[in-house]
C-alpha positions as CSV (number, residue, x, y, z in Angstrom):
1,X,-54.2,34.9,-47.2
2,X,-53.9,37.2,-44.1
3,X,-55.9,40.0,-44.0
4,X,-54.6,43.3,-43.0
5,X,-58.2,44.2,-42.4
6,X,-61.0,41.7,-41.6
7,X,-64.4,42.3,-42.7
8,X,-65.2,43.4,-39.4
9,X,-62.5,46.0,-39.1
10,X,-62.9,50.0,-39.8
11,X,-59.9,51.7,-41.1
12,X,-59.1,55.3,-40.1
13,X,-61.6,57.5,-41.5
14,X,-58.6,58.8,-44.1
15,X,-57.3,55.7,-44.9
16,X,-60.6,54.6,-45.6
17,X,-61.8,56.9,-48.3
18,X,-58.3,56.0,-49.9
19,X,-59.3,52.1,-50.2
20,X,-62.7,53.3,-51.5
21,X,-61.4,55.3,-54.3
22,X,-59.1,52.0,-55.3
23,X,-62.2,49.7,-55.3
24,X,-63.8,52.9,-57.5
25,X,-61.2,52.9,-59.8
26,X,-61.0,49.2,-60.0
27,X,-64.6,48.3,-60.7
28,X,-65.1,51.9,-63.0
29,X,-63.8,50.9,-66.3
30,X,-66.0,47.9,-66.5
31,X,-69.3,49.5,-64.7
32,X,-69.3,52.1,-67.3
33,X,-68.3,50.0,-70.2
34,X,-71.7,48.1,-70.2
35,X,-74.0,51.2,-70.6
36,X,-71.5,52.7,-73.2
37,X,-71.9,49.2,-75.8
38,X,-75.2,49.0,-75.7
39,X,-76.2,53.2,-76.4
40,X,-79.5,54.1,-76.9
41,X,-79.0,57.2,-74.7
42,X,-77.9,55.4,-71.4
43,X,-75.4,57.3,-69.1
44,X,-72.4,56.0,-68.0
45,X,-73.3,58.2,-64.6
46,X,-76.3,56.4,-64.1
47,X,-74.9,52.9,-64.5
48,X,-72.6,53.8,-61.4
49,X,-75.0,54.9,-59.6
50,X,-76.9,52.0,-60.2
51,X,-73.8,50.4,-59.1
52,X,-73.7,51.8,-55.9
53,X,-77.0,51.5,-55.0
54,X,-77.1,47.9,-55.8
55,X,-74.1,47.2,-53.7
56,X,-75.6,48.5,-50.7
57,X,-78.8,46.1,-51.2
58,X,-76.8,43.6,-51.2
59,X,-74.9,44.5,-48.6
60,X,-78.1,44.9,-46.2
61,X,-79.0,41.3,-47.4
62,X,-75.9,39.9,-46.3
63,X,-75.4,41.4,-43.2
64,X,-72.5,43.6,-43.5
65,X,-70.4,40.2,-43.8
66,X,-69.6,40.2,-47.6
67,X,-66.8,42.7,-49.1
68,X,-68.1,42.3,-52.5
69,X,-69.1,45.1,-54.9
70,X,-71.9,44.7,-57.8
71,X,-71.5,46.5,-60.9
72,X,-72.9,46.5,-64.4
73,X,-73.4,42.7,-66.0
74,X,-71.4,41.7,-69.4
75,X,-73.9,38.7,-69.4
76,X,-76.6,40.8,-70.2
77,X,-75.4,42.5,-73.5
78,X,-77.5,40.4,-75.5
79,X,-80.4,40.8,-73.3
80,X,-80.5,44.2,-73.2
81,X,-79.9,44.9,-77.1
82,X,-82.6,42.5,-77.3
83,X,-85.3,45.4,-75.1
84,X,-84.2,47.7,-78.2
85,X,-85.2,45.2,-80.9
86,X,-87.7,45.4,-84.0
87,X,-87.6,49.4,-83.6
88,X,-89.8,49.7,-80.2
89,X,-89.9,53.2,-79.0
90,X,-86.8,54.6,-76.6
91,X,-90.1,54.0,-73.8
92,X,-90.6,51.3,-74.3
93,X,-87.1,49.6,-74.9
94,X,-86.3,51.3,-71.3
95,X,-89.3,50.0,-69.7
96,X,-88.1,46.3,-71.4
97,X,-84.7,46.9,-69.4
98,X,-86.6,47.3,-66.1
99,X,-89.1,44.2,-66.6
100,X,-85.8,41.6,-67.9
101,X,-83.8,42.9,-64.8
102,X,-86.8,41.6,-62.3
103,X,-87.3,38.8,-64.2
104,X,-83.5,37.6,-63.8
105,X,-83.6,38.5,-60.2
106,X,-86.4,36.5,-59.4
107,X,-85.0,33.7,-60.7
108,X,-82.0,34.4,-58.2
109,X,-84.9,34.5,-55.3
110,X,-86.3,31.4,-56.1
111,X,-82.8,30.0,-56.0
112,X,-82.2,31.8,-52.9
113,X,-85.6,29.9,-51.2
114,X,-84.7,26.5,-53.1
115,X,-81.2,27.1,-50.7
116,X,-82.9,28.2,-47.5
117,X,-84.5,25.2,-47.2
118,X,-82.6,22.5,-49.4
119,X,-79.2,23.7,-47.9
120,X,-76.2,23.9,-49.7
121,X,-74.7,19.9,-50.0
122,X,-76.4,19.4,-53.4
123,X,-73.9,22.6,-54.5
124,X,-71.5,21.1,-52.8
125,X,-71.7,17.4,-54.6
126,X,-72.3,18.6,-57.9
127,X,-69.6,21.9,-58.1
128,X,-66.7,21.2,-55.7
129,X,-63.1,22.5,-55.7
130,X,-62.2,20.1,-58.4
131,X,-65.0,22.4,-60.2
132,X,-64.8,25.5,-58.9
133,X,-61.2,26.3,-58.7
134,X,-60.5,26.2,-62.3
135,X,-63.9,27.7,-63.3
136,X,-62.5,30.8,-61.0
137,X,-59.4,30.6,-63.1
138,X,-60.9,31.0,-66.2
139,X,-63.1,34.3,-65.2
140,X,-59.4,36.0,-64.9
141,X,-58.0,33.9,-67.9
142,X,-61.4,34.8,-70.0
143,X,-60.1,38.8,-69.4
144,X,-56.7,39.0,-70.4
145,X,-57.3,39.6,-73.8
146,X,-59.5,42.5,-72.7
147,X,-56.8,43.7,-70.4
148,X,-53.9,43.0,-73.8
149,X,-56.2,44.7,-75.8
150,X,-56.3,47.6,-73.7
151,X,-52.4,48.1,-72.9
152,X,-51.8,48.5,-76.7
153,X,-54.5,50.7,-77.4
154,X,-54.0,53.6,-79.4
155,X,-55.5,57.2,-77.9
156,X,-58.7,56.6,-78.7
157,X,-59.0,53.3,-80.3
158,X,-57.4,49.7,-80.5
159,X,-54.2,48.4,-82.3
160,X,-55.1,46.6,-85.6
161,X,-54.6,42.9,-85.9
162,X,-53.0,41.1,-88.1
163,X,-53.4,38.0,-89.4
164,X,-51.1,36.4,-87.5
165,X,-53.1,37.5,-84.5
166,X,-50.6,39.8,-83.1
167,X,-51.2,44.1,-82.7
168,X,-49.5,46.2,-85.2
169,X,-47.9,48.8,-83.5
170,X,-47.5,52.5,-84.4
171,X,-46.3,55.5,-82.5
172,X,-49.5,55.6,-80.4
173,X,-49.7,52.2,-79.6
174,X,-46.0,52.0,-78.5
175,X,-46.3,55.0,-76.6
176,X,-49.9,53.7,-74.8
177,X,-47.7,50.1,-74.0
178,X,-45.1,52.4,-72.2
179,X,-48.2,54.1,-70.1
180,X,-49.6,50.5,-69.3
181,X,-46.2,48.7,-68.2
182,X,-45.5,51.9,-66.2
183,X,-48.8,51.4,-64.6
184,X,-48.0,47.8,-64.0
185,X,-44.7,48.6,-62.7
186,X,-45.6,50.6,-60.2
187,X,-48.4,48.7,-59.0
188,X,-46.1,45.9,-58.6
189,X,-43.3,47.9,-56.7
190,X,-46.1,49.1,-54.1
191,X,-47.2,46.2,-53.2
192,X,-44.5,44.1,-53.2
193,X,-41.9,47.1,-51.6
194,X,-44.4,49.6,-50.4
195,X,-44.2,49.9,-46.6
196,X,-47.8,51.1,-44.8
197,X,-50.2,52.6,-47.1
198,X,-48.4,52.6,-49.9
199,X,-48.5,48.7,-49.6
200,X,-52.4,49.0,-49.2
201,X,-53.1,51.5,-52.6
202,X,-51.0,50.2,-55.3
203,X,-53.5,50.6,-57.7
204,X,-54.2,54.2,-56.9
205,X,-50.5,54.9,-57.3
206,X,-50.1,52.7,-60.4
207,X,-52.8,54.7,-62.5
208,X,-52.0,57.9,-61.4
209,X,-48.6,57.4,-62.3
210,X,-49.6,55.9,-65.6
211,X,-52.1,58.9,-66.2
212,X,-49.5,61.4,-65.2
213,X,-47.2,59.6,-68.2
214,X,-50.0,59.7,-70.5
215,X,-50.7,63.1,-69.9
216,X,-47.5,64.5,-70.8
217,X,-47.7,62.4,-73.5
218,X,-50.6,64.4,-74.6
219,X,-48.9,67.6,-74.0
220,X,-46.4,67.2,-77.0
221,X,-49.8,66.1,-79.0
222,X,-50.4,70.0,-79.4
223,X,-47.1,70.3,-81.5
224,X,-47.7,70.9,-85.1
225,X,-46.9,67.3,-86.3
226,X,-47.1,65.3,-83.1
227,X,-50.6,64.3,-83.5
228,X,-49.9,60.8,-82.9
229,X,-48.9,61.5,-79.3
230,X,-52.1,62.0,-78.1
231,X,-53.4,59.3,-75.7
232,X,-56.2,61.2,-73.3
233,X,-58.8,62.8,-75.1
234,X,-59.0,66.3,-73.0
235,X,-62.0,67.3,-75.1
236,X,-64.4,65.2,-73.2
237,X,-63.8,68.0,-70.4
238,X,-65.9,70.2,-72.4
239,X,-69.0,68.7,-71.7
240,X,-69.2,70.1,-68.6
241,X,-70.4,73.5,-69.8
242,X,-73.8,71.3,-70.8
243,X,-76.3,71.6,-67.2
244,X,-77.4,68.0,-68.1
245,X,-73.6,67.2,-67.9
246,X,-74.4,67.2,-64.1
247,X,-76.6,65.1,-63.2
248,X,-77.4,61.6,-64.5
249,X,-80.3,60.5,-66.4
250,X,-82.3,57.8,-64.5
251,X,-83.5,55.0,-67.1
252,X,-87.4,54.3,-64.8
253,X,-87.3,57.9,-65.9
254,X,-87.6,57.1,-69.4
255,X,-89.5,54.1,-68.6
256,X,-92.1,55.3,-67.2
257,X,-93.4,58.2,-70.2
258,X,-94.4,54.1,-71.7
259,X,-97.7,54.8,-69.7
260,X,-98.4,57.9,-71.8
261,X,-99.2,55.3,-75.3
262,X,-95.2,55.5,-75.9
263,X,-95.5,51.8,-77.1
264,X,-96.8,52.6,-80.6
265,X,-98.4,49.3,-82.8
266,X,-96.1,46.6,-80.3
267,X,-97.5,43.6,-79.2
268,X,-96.6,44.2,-75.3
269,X,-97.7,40.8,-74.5
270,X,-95.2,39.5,-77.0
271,X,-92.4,42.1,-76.2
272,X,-92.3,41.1,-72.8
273,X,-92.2,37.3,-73.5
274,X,-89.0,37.9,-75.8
275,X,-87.7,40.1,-72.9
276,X,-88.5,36.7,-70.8
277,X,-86.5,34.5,-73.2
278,X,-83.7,36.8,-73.4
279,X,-83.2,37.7,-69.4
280,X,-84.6,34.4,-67.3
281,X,-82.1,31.7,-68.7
282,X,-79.0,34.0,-68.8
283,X,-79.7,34.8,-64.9
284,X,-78.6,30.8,-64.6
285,X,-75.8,31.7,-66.1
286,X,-74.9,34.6,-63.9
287,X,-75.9,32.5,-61.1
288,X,-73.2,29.9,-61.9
289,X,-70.6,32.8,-61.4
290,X,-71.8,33.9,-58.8
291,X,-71.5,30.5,-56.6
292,X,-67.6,31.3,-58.4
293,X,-67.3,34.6,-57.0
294,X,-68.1,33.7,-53.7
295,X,-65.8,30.4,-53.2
296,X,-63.0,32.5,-54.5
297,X,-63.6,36.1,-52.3
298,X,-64.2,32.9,-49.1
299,X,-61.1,31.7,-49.9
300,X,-59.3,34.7,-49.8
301,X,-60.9,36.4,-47.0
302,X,-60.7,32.9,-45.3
303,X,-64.3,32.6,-44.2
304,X,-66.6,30.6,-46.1
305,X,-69.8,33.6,-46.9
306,X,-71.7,30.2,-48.5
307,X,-72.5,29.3,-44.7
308,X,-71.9,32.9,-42.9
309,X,-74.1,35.1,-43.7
310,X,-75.3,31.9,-46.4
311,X,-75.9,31.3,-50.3
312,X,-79.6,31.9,-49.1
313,X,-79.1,35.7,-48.5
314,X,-75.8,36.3,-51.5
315,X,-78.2,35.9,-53.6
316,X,-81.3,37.7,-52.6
317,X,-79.0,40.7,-51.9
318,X,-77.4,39.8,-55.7
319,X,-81.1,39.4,-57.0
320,X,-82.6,42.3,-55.5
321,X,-79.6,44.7,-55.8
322,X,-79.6,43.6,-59.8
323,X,-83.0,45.0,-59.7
324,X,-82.4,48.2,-58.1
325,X,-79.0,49.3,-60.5
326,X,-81.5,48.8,-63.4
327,X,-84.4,50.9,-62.0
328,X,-81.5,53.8,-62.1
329,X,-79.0,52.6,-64.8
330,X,-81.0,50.3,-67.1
331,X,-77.9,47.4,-65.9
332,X,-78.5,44.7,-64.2
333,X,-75.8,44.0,-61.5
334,X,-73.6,40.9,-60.7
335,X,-70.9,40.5,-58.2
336,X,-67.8,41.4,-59.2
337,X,-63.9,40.0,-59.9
338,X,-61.9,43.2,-60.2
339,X,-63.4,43.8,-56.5
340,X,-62.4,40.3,-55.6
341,X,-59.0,41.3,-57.1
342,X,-58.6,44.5,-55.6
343,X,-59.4,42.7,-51.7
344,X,-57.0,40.0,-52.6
345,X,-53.9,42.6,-53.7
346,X,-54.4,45.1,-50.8
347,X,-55.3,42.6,-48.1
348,X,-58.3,44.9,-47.2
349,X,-61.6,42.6,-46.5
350,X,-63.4,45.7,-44.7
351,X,-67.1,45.8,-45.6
352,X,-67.3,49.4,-44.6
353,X,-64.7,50.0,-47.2
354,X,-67.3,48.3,-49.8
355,X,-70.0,50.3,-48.4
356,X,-68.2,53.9,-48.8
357,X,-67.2,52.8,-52.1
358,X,-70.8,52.4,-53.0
359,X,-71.4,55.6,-51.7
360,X,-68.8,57.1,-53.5
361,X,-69.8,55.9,-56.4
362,X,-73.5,57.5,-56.4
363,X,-72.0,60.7,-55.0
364,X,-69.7,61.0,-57.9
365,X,-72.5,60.3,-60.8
366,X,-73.9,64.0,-60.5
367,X,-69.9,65.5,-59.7
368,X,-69.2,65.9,-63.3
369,X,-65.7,66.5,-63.3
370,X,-65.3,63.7,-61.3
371,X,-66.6,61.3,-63.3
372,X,-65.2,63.1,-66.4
373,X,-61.8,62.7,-64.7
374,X,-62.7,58.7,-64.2
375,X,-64.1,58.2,-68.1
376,X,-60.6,60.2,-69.2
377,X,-58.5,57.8,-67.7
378,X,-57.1,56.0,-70.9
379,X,-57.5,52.3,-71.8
380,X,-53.9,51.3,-71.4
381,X,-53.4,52.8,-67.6
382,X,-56.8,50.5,-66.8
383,X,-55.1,47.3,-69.3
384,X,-51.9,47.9,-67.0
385,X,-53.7,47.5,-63.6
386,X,-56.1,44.5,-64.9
387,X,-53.0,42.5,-66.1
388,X,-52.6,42.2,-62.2
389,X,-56.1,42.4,-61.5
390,X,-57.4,39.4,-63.6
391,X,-54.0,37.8,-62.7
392,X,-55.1,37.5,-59.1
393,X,-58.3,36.1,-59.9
394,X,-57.0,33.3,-62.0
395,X,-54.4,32.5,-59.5
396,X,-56.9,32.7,-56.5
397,X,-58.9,29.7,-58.7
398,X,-55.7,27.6,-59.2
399,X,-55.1,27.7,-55.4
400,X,-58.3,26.5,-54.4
401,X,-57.1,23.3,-56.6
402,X,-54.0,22.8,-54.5
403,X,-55.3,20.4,-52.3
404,X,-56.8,18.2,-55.1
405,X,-55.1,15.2,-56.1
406,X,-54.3,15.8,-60.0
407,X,-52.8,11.8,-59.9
408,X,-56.4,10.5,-59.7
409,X,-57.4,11.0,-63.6
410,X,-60.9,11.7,-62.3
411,X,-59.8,15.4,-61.3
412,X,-57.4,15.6,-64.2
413,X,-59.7,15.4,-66.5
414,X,-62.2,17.6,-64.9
415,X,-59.9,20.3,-64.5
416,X,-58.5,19.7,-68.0
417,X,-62.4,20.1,-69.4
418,X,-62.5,23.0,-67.8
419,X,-59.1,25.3,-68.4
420,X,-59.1,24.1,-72.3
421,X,-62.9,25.2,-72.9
422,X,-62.4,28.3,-70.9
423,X,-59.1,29.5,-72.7
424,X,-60.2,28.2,-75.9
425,X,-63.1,31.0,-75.6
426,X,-66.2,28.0,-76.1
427,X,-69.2,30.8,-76.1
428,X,-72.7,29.1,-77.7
429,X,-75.2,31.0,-78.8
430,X,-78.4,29.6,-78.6
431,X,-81.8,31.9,-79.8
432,X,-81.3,34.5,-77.7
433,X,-79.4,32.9,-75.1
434,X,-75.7,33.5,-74.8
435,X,-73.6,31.0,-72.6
436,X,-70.4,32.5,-72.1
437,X,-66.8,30.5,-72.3
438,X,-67.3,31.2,-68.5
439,X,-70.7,29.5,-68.4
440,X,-70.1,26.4,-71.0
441,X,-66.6,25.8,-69.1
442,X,-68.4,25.4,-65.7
443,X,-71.3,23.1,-67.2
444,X,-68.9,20.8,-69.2
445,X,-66.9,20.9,-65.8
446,X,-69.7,19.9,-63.8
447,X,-71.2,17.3,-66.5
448,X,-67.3,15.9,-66.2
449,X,-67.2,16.1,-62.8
450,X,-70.2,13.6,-62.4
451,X,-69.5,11.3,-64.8
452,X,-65.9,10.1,-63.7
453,X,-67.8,9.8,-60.1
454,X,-70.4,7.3,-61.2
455,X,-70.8,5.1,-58.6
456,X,-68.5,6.9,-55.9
457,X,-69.4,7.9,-52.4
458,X,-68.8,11.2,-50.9
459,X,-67.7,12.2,-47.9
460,X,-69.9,14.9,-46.1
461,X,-71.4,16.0,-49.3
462,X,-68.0,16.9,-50.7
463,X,-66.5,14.7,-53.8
464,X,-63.7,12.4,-53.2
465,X,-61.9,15.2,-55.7
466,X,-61.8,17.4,-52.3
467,X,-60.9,14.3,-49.8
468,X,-58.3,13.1,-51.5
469,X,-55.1,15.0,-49.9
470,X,-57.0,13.2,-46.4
471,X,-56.6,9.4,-48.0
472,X,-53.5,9.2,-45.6
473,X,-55.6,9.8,-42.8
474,X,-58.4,7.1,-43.9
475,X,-55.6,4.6,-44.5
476,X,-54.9,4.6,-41.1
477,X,-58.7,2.9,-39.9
478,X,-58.1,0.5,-42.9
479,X,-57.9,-3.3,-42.4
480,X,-54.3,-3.3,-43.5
481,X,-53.8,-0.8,-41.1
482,X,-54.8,-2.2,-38.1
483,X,-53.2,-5.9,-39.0
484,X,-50.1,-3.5,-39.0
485,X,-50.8,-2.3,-36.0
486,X,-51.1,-5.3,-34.3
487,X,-48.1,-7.4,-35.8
488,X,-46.0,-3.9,-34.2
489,X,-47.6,-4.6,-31.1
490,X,-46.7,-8.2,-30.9
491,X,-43.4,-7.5,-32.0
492,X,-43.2,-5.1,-29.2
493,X,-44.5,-7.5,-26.5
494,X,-41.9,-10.4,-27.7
495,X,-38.9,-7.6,-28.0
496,X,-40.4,-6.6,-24.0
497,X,-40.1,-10.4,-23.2
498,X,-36.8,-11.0,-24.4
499,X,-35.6,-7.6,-22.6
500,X,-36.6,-9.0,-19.4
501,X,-35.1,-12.6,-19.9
502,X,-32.0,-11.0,-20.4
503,X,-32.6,-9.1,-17.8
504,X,-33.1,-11.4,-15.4
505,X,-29.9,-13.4,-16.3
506,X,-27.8,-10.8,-16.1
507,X,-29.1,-10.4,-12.3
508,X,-28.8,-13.9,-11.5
509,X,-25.3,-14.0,-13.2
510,X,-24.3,-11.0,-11.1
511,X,-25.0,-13.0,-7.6
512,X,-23.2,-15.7,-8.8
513,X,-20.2,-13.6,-8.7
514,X,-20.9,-12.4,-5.8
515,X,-21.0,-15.7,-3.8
516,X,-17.8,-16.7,-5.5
């Protein structure tokens, strides 16, 4: 895909605070989901600012070279409900949130030195396209019932289901689809007929558009009997008469009063080896999407980040930066696919767009109406822009598969593995371990992968899955191929003969006449 903007590239200093508030609002509604599931007094403010900080470790790690933005980590839902377990103090269930995010980015530095001096072929052999591609489609096919769910959402709830699965829809719901489709509608039209700019912020657009709907929606909520109208919840805004409204509440903060005997009658030498079971094996997990991420952001930007700036240094800048969003928000951090998204719709690969966003995004957690503006935005505008969001990630994993030879029942069946346990939603738990349909797609994928190549050789460290489309190529340094070759060039030296006979009898035929 070309770039409008290379990673290299700085856009005007205008236009650039424009693509930063799109990668904001893109990455937002998922950043402050995680700290709003799992309570216990974490701040939505202080998970972004996490966010941001985290993003700019990792961007130090990788050199600048990387447009990819961390934010808050589903994967570690479990995990982190698990600090709070068995009643442990607020102290110490913070302090457990700081000691499972080092733990899980350790693991991601000893991966990171296992790569720096192992290299990358073994990644290579044992997750290639035939792998990867579809395991990148399933992290946008895995969200589009998050992004349904959202479109049909009533004002401050979801649609009910019924049993046949489908949303029962009243007035709200209908009236939060028509916000969602609007958003989706325009986001479409701006990037397919914007010209300039407005080609480059279609999501900006989209959900204001969509929020401008909604709000007028809201509007005719005040009438006496048009409750059901209502869609943004305008009453959040009155927070901001509270001082602590303003300023986020750092989780080491809470952590930390632990020192002063806030740990009661618990066992810390057992607390922190359940936090160990709960964080270390999930951080695998993470790692798996994280190799994902990276193939499908290298595939876009067309520059493979596994080799420039290396795997080595994605994931000590991943590892590290987890850390540092949980010292401030209490999340640990993972790379993520709406930021993929978001580069891949507006063609924007700058890295100094990533960095202002990250900026931006630890400015805004003490500008409280700001971020109340952000949090207000309602479910459907967000389900409308992550139809195309998670769209564009799924599609970005099918293309990487478009070069793989689905004849060859090898790759069939990898890729089939993989889609049907990833759509079906496969999610194990096991103790306190949770593999995620993302996760047990990609390790059935890779088990299947291996097993139909029993036996096979590959080619540079690459499986034959990723050769194939070159088999014409081969064929030509074949046996047959070069018996081919030569029965042509005989062909051609007995055709050359017989040219010259002819040749030469027409000559001779032609003094003949003369004489005569």
């Amino acid at each position: 895909m070309q770039m409008v903007y290379g990673v290299k590239d700085r856009p005007k200093a205008g236009r650039l605070i424009l693509f930063a508030l799109q990668q904001l609002l893109a990455i937002l509604a998922a950043t402050i989901a995680v700290p709003m599931i799992v309570g216990n007094g974490m701040q939505p403010s202080a998970a972004l600012f996490g966010a941001g900080v985290g993003t700019i470790v990792y961007l130090l790690f990788t050199k600048f070279r990387s447009p990819v933005f961390l934010g808050s980590s589903f994967a570690f839902l479990g995990s982190m409900a698990a600090a709070f377990a068995g009643g442990v103090s607020m102290s110490l269930g913070y302090l457990g949130l700081l000691i499972g995010a080092v733990l899980a980015g350790l693991v991601y530095v000893v991966i990171a030195v296992i790569v720096k001096f192992a290299g990358t072929k073994w990644i290579d052999k044992i997750m290639p396209a035939v792998v990867i591609g579809p395991t990148v489609a399933i992290i946008g096919l895995s969200l589009a019932g998050n992004a349904v769910k959202d479109i049909v959402s009533t004002g401050f709830g979801y649609a009910s289901v019924a049993e046949s699965g489908g949303y029962i829809m009243n007035t709200t719901s209908w009236l939060s689809l028509v916000c969602g489709l609007t958003t989706l509608a325009v986001t479409i039209v701006c990037s397919v007929y914007g010209k300039n700019m407005l080609k480059m912020i279609p999501f900006i657009i989209g959900i204001l558009s969509g929020y401008a709907l909604a709000a007028i929606f809201t509007a005719f909520s005040y009438i006496d009997g048009a409750e059901s109208m209502r869609i943004i919840n305008f009453d959040t805004f009155a927070t901001l008469k509270e001082a602590s409204a303003w300023y986020p509440k750092f989780s080491f903060l809470t952590a930390f009063n632990v020192f002063g005997g806030g740990y009661g009658d618990t066992n810390i030498g057992a607390y922190i080896g359940s936090i160990a079971v709960a964080y270390i094996p999930v951080a695998f997990v993470v790692f798996a999407e994280h190799l994902a991420d990276h193939k499908n952001i290298s595939s876009i930007i067309e520059t493979d980040l596994l080799k420039d700036p290396g795997l080595h240094r994605t994931l000590l800048g991943d590892g590290v930066g987890s850390i540092a969003g949980a010292f401030f928000g209490g999340c640990p951090n993972t790379t993520y696919g709406e930021s993929v998204g978001c580069v891949a719709i507006s063609r924007n690969a700058s890295v100094i767009t990533i960095l202002v966003t990250a900026c931006m995004a630890i400015l805004s957690a003490f500008l409280a109406p700001f971020t109340l503006f952000l949090s207000s935005i309602p479910k459907c505008v967000m389900g409308g822009v992550c139809i195309a969001l998670y769209g564009f990630i799924a599609v970005s994993g099918l293309k990487m598969i478009q070069k793989v030879d689905l004849n060859d029942h090898r790759n069939l069946f990898t890729v089939c593995v993989i889609l049907i346990a990833g759509v079906g939603g496969m999610v194990l738990n096991i103790g306190k371990v949770t593999l995620t349909a993302v996760a047990c797609a990609l390790i059935l994928g890779i088990l299947t992968n291996l097993l139909v190549n029993i036996g096979r050789k590959n080619k540079g460290g690459e499986s034959v899955a990723d050769v194939a489309p070159e088999a014409s190529v081969d064929a030509a340094f074949t046996d047959d191929a070069v018996e081919n070759a030569e029965s042509a060039r005989d062909a051609h030296a007995e055709e050359g003969e017989q040219s010259a006979e002819a040749h030469t009898d027409a000559k001779e035929g032609g003094i003949s006449n003369e004489k005569a």
